[in-house]
C-alpha distance (Angstrom), angle and dihedral (degrees) to the residues before:
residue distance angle dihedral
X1 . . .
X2 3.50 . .
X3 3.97 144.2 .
X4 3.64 126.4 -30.1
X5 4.17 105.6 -117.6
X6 3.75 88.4 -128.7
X7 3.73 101.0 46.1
X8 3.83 116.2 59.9
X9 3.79 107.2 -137.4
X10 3.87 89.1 -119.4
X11 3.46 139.8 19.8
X12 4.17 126.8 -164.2
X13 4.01 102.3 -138.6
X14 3.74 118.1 -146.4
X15 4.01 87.1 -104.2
X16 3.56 84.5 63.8
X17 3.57 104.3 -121.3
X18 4.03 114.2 109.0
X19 3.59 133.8 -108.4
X20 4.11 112.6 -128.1
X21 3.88 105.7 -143.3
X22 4.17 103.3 179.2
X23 3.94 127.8 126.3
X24 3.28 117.2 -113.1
X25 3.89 84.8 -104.0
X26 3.54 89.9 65.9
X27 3.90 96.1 42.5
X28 4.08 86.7 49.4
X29 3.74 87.5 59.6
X30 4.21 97.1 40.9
X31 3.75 89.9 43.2
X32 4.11 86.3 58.2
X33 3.85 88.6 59.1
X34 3.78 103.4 83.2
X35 3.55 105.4 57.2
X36 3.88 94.7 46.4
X37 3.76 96.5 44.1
X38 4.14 91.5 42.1
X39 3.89 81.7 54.3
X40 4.17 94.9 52.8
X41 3.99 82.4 41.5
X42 3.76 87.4 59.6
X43 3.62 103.4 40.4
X44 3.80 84.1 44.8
X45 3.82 89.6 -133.3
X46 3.78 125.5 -157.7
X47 3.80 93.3 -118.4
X48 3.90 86.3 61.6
X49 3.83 90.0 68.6
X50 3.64 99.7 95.7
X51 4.07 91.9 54.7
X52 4.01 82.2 71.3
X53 4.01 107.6 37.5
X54 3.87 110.4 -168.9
X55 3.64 113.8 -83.8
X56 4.01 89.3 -149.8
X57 3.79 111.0 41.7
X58 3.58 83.7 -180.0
X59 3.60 108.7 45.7
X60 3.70 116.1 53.5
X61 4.19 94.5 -173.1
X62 3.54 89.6 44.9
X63 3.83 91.1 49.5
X64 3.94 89.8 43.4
X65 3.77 88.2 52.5
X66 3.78 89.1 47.9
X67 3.43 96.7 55.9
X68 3.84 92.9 42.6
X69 3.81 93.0 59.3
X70 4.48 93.7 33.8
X71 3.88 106.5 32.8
X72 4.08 89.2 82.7
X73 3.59 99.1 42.3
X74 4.17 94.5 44.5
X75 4.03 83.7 44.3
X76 3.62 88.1 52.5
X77 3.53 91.2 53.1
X78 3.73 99.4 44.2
X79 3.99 85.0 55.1
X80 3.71 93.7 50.0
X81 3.80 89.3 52.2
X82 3.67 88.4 38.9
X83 3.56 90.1 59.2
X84 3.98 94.5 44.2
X85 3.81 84.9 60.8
X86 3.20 97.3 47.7
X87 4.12 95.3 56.0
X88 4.26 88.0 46.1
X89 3.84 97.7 44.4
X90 3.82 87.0 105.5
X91 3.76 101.3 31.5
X92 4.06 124.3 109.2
X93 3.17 98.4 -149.4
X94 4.32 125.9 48.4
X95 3.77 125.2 -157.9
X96 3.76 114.5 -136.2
X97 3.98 86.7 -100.2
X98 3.71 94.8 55.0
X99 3.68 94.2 44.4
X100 3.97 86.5 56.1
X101 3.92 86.6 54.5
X102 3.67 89.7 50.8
X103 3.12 95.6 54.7
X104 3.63 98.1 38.9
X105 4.44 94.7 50.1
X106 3.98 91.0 47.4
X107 3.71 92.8 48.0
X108 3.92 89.2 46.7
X109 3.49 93.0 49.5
X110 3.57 98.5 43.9
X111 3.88 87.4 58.8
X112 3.48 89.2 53.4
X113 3.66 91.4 52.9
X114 4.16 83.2 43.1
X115 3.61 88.9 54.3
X116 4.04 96.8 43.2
X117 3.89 89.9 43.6
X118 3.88 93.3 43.6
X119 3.49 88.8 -124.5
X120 4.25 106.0 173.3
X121 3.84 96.8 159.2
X122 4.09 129.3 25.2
X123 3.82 96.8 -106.6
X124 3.71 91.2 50.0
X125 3.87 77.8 88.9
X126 3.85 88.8 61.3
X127 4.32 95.5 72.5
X128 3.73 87.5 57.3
X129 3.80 103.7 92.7
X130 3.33 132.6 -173.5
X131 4.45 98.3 -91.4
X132 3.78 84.0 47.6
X133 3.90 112.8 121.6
X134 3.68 91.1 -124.4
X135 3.71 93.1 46.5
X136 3.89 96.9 128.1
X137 3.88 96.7 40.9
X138 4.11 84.2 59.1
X139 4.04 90.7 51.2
X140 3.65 94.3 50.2
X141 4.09 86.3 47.0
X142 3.65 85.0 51.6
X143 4.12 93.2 46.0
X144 4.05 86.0 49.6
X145 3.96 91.9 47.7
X146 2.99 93.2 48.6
X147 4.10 105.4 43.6
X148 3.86 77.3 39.0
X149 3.41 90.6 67.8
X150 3.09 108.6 34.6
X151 3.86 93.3 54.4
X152 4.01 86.4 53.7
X153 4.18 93.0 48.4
X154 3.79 86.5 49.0
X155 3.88 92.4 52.8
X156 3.93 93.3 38.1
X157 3.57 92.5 56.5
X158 3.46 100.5 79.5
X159 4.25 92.5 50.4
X160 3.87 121.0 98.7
X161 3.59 109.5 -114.6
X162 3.76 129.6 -92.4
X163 4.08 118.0 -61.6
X164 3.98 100.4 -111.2
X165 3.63 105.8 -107.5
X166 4.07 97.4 -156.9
């Protein structure tokens, strides 16, 4: 599983909307994504925590509160773009909103997977080999990194590089 070295997984077309490259091995796997990740969303699972960092590392009440008032409404919008994935996992070509869902789903899920694989730093991923219990959770964080980042080099090509900040 994984991306043909000749074919780049996606490709932004001068209309602006993005062309979806995947088997249909990969697409099998991406399509499973909803369901499971609507389900931690739901039962508000621990490994969900890193989808919604603290937005005051220093205040704990004031992050509490936060999250009291924002956790519904940034569910809410995980679940609409969960569902916009979801409807374009099998479609060639993405609109500008549905590529902004893909991205968003893979990157949540891969911090799930982060969070269940105690992944702190990238090659963390490295020490799980392949007769490691967790073996398949670190190939689908690799699949996500990796269509993760190739989705974001494909819609970062067009920008004009960094200001220089000397």
């Amino acid at each position: 599983m994984g991306f043909g070295r000749h074919t780049p997984p996606f490709a932004r077309q001068g209309d602006g909307k993005m062309r979806v490259q995947l088997g249909d091995d990969v697409r099998a796997v991406l399509g499973a994504l909803p369901e499971q990740l609507r389900a931690l969303l739901a039962d508000d699972d621990p490994s969900t925590y890193r989808m919604f960092p603290p937005a005051y590392t220093d205040d704990v009440m004031a992050n509490d509160e936060w999250h009291q008032l924002m956790r519904s409404d940034l569910v809410k919008g995980r679940m609409t773009a969960l569902d916009l994935f979801e409807r374009s996992v099998d479609v060639e070509l993405l609109s500008q909103e549905e590529a902004d869902a893909w991205l968003l789903v893979m990157n949540d899920v891969r911090l799930v997977l982060s969070a269940r694989l105690e992944i702190k730093r990238e090659d963390d991923i490295d020490d799980i080999g392949d007769d490691h219990p967790d073996a398949g959770l670190a190939a689908l964080y690799e699949l996500l990194s990796a269509c993760v980042d190739a989705m974001v080099q494909e819609l970062s090509a067009g920008l004009p590089p960094p200001a220089n900040e000397n």
